[in-house]
C-alpha positions as semicolon CSV with decimal commas, in nm:
position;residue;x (nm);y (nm);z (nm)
1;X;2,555;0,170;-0,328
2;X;2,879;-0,031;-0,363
3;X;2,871;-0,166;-0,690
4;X;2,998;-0,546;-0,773
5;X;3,265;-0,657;-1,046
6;X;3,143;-0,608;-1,402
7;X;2,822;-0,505;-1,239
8;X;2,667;-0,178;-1,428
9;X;2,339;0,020;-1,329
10;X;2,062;-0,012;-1,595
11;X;1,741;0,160;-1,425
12;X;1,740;0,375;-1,124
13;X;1,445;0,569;-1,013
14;X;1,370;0,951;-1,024
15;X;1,451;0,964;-0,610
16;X;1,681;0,632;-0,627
17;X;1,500;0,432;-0,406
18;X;1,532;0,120;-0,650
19;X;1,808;0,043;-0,861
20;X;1,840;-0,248;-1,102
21;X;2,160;-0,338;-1,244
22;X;2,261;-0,615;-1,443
23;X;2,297;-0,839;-1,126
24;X;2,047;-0,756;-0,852
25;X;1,736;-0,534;-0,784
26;X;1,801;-0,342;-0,474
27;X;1,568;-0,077;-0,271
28;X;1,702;0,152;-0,044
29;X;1,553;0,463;0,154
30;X;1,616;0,691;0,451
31;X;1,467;0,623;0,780
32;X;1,489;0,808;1,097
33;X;1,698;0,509;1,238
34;X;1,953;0,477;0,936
35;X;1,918;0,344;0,574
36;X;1,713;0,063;0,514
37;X;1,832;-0,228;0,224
38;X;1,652;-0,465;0,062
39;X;1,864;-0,665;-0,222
40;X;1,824;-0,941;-0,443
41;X;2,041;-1,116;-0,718
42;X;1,825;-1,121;-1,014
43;X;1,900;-1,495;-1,076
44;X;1,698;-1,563;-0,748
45;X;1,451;-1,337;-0,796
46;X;1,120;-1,598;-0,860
47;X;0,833;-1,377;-0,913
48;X;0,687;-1,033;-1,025
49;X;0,376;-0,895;-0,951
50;X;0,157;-0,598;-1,045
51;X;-0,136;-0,539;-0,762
52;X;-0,375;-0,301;-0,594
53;X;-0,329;-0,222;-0,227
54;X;-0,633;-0,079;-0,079
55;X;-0,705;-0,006;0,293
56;X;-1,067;-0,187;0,362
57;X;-1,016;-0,153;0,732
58;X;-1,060;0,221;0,669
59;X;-1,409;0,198;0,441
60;X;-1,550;-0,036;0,692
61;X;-1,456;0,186;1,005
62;X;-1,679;0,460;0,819
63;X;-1,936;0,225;0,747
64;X;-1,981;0,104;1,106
65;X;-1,952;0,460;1,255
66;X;-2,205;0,581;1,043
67;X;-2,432;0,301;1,149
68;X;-2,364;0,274;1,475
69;X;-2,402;0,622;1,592
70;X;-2,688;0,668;1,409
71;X;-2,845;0,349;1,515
72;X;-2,769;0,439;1,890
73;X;-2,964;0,753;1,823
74;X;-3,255;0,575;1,694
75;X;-3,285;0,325;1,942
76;X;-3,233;0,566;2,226
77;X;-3,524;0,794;2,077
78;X;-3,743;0,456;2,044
79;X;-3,647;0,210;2,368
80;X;-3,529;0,434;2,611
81;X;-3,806;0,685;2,634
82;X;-3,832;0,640;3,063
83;X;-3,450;0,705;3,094
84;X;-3,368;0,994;3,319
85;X;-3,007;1,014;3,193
86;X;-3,145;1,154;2,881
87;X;-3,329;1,455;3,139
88;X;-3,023;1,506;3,233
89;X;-2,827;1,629;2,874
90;X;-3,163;1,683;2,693
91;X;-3,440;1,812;2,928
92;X;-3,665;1,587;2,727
93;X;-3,683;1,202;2,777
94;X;-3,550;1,240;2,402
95;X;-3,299;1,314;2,156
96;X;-3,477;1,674;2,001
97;X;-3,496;1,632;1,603
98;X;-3,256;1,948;1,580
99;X;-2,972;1,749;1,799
100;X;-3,058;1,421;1,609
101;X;-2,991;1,624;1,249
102;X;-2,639;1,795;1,384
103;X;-2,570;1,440;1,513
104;X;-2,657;1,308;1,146
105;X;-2,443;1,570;0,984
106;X;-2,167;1,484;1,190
107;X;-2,167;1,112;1,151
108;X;-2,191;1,209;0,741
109;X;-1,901;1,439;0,764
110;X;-1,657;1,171;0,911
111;X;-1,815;0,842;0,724
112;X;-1,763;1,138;0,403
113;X;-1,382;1,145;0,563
114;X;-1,260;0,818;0,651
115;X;-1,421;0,736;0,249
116;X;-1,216;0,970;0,115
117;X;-0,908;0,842;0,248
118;X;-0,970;0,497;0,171
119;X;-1,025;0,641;-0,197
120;X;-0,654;0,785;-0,156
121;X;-0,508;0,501;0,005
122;X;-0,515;0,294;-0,317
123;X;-0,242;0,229;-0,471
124;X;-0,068;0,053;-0,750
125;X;0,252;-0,178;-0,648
126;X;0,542;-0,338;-0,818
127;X;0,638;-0,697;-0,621
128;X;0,962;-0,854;-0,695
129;X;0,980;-1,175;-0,501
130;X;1,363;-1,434;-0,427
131;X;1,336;-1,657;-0,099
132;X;1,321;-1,426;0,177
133;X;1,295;-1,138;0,020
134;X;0,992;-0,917;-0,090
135;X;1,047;-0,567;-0,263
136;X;0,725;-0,342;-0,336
137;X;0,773;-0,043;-0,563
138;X;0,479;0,172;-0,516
139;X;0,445;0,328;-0,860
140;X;0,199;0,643;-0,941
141;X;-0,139;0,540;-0,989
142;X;-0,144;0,658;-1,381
143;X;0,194;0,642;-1,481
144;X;0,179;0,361;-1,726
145;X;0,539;0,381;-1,822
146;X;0,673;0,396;-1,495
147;X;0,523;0,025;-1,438
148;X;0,625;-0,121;-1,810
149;X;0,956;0,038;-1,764
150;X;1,018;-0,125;-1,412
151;X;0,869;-0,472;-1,463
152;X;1,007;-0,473;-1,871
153;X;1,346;-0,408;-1,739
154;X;1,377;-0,654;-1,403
155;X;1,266;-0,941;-1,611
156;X;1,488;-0,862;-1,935
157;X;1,755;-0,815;-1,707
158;X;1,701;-1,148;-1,499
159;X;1,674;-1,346;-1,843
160;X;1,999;-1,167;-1,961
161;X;2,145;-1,256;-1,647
162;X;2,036;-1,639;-1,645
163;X;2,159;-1,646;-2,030
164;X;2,505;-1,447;-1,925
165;X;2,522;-1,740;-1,624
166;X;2,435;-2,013;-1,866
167;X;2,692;-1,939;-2,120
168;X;2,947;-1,866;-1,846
169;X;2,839;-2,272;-1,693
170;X;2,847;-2,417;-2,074
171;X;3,188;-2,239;-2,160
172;X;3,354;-2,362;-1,831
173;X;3,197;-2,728;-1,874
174;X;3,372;-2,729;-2,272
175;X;3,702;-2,640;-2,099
């Protein structure tokens, strides 16, 4: 990071994705296709936010799995008792009670699955918001400190930073 006149770095993370210095809040990171940058001057910065981000999409994809498979079985055992498809894979006009079960088991398993990772898809997020700009810190889901420390410091240095600005209008207005 190039560093601005005066400018001095007062938080940086353990893997220095985010730095905040006494003028801007900046996140950058890696990718396969060079570095991505995300800056903004703290004076512009008009919002912070601490939120949950949780993946619903994932918790209802196990839901309707669940359901549906076991609902096709159900109404296949119960409607389509004359079908001669079912002959075919089941030499039986239905679904035997064993195959029902393993197909039970299985539905559980990956309804069990697709729970669990919604469970681990929650997480805890940092926003810092200017015009235009958006940066998300995704902070560990416990780490109390980690959040006070982040949020504490971006808005004490954006008031110091207003105040510093102020003084430096009010000075040049005397003159």
């Amino acid at each position: 990071m190039r560093m601005l006149r005066n400018e001095k770095i007062l938080y940086q993370s353990e893997n220095k994705r985010f730095t905040l210095t006494n003028f801007r809040l900046r996140e950058e990171k890696e990718t396969s296709f060079g570095k991505y940058i995300k800056s903004m001057m703290l004076e512009e910065m008009t919002a912070s936010e601490m939120r949950t981000i949780k993946k619903n999409k994932v918790l209802k994809w196990a839901i309707s799995i669940f359901l549906c498979i076991n609902g096709l079985v159900y109404i296949y055992n119960h409607f389509f008792i004359t079908a001669e498809i079912s002959k075919f894979f089941f030499e039986s006009n239905k679904i035997p009670a064993n195959a029902a079960l393993t197909i039970f088991y299985i539905s559980s398993i990956i309804a069990l699955a697709l729970i669990w990772l919604f469970f681990l898809s929650i997480k805890r997020v940092a926003s810092f918001y200017a015009p235009g700009v958006e940066i998300d810190a995704y902070l560990k889901w416990f780490d109390d400190d980690v959040r006070e420390i982040m949020i504490g410091k971006v808005e004490q240095s954006k008031t110091d930073r207003i105040n510093f600005l102020n003084g430096r209008i009010e000075k040049n207005e005397i003159d």
